[in-house]
Residue frames relative to the residue before (quaternion, step in Angstrom):
aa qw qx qy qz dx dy dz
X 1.0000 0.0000 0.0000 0.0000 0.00 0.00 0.00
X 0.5679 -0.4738 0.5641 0.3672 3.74 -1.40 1.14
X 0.3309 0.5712 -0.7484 -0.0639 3.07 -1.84 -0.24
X 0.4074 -0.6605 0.6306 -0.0015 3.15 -1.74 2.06
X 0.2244 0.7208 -0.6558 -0.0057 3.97 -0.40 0.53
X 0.4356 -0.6938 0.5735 -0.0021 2.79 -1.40 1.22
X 0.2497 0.9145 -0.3151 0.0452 3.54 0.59 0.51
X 0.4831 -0.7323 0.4599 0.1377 3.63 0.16 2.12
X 0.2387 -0.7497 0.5645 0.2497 3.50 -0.65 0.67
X 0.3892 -0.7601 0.3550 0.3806 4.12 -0.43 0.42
X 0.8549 -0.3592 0.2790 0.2496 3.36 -0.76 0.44
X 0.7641 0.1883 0.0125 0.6169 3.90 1.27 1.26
X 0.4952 0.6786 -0.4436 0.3123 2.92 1.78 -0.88
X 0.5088 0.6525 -0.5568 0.0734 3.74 -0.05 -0.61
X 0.5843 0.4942 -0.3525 0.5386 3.78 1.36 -0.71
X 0.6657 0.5567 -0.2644 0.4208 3.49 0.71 -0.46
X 0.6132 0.5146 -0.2217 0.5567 3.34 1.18 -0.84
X 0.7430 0.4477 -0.2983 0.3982 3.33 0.67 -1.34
X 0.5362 0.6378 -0.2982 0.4656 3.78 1.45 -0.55
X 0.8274 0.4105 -0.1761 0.3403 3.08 1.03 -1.06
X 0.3444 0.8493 -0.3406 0.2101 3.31 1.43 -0.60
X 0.7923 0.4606 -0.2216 0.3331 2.90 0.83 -1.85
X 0.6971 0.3302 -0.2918 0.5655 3.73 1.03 -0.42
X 0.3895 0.4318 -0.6191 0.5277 3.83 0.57 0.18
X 0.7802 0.4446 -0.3037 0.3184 3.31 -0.57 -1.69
X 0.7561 0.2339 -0.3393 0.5084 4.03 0.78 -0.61
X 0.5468 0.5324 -0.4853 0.4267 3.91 0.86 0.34
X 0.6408 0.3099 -0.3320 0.6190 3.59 0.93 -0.32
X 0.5955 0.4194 -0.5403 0.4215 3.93 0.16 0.74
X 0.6529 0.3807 -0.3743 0.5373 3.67 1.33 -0.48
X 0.6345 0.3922 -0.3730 0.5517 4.14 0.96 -0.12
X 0.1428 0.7404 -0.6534 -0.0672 4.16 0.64 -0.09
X 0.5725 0.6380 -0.4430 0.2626 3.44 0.76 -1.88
X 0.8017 0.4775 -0.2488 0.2596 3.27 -0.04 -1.72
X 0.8444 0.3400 -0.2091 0.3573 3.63 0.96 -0.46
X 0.4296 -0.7537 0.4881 0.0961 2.92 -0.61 1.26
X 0.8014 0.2480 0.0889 0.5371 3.65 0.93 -0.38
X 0.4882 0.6641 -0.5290 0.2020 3.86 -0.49 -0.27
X 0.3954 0.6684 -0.6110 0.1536 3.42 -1.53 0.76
X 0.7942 -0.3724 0.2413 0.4151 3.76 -1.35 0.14
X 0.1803 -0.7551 0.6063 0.1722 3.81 -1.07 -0.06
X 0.1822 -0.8888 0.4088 0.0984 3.09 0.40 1.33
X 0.6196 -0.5273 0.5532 0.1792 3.32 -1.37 -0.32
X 0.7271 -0.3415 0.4855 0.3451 3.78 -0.89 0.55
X 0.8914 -0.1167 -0.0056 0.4380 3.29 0.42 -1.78
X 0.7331 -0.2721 0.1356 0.6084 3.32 1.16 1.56
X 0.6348 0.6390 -0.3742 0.2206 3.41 0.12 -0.95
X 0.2942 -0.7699 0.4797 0.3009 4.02 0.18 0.72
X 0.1946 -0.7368 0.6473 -0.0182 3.61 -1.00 1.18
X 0.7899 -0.3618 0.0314 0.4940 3.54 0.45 0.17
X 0.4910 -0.7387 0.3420 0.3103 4.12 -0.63 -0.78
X 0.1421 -0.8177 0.5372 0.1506 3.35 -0.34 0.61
X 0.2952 -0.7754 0.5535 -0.0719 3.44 -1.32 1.36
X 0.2021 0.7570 -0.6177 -0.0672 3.36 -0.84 -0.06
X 0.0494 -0.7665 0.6109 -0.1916 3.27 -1.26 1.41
X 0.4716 -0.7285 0.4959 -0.0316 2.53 -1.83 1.78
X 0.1181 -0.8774 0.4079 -0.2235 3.14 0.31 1.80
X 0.5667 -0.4640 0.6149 0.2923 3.62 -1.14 0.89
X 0.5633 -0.3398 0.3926 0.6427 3.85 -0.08 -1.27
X 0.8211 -0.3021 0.3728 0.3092 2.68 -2.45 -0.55
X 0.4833 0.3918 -0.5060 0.5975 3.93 0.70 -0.08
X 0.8722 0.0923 -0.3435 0.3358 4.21 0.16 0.34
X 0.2383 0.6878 -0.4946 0.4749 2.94 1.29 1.44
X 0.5857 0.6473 -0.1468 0.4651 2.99 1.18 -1.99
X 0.6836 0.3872 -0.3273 0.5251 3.62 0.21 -1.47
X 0.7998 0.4383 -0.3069 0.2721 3.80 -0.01 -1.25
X 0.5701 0.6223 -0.3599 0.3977 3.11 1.66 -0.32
X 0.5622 0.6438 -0.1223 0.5045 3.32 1.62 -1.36
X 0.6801 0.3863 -0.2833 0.5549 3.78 1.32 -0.41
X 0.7157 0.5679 -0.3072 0.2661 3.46 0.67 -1.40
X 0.6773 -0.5557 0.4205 0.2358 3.73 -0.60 1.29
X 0.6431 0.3441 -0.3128 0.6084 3.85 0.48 -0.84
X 0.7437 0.4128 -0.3423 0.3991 3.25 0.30 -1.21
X 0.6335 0.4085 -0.3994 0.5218 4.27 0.39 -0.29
X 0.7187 0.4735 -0.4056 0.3078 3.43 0.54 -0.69
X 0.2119 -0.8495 0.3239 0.3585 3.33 1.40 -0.64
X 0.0200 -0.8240 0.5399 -0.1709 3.14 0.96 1.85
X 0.8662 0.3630 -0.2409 0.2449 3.58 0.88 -0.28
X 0.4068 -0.7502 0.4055 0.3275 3.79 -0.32 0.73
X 0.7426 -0.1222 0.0314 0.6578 3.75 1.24 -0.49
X 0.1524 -0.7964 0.5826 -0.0556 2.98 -1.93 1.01
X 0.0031 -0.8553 0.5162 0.0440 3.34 -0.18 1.22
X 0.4260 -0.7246 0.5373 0.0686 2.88 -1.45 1.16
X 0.1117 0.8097 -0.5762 0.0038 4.00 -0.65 0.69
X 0.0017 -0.7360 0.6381 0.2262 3.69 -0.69 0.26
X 0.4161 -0.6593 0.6251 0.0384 2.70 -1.92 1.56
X 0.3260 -0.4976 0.7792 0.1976 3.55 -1.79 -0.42
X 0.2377 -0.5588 0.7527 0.2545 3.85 -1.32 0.71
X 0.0714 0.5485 -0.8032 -0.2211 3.25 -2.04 0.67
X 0.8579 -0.0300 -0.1001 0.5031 3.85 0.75 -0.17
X 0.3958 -0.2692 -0.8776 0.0263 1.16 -2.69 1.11
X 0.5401 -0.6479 0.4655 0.2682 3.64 -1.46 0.42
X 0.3561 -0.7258 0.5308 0.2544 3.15 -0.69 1.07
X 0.7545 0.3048 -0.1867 0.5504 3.85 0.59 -0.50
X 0.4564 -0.6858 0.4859 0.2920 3.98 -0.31 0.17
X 0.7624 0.4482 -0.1572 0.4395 3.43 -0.30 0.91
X 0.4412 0.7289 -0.3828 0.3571 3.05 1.83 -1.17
X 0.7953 0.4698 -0.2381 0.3001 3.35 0.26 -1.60
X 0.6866 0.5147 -0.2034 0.4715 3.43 0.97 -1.11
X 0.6630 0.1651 -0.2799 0.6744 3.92 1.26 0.25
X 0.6054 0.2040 -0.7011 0.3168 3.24 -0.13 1.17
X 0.3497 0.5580 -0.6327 0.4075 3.80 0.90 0.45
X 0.4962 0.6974 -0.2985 0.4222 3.22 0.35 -1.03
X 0.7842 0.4265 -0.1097 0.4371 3.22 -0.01 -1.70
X 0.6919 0.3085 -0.1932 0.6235 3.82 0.91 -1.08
X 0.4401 0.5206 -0.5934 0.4281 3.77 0.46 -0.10
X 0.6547 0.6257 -0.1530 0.3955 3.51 0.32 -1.96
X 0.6684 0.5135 -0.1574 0.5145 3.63 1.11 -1.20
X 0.6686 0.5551 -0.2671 0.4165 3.34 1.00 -1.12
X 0.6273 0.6539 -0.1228 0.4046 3.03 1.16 -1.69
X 0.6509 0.4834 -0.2629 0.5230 3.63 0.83 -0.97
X 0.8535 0.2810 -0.2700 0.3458 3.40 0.43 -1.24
X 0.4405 0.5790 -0.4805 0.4897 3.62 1.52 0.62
X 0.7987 0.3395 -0.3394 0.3629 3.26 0.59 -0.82
């Protein structure tokens, strides 16, 4: 299962962030598998404001755990954190995917005209 987290750095965090890096950055080299995505949310003018992730998760009881492990996340670099679970349609993880769910919404389209 996707999971999108949106994760707001709190107010000051930059000393906090900058402390943490070094074990975030080497806990997500021993979890690589799970992430499909991860990097800074920047600012207008550069300035990092919090991080967005996405991870490839069993479910939420190993969301939970990875949250419970993940350096930012113990250090309590973040003021809010939204969770979203996605679906990949691209790049396609299977060939074809993309070209039958046109398909699929063509078909969809069709019904609700007629």
């Amino acid at each position: 299962m996707l999971f999108i987290l949106k994760c707001m750095d709190r107010d000051g965090g930059a000393e906090l962030r900058v402390r943490a890096r070094l074990p975030h950055l080497e806990f997500v080299a021993s979890r690589a598998q799970a992430f499909r995505f991860g990097g800074p949310l920047l600012g207008e003018d550069g300035v990092v404001a919090g991080s967005l992730m996405i991870l490839d998760l069993p479910d939420e009881a190993a969301l939970d755990a990875h949250m419970r492990s993940d350096p930012f996340f113990t250090a309590g670099l973040f003021r809010s954190v939204e969770v979203w679970h996605s679906r990949q349609v691209v790049p396609e993880t299977v060939a074809g995917a993309l070209a039958a769910e046109v398909d699929r919404q063509r078909l969809r389209a069709a019904e609700l005209e007629a």
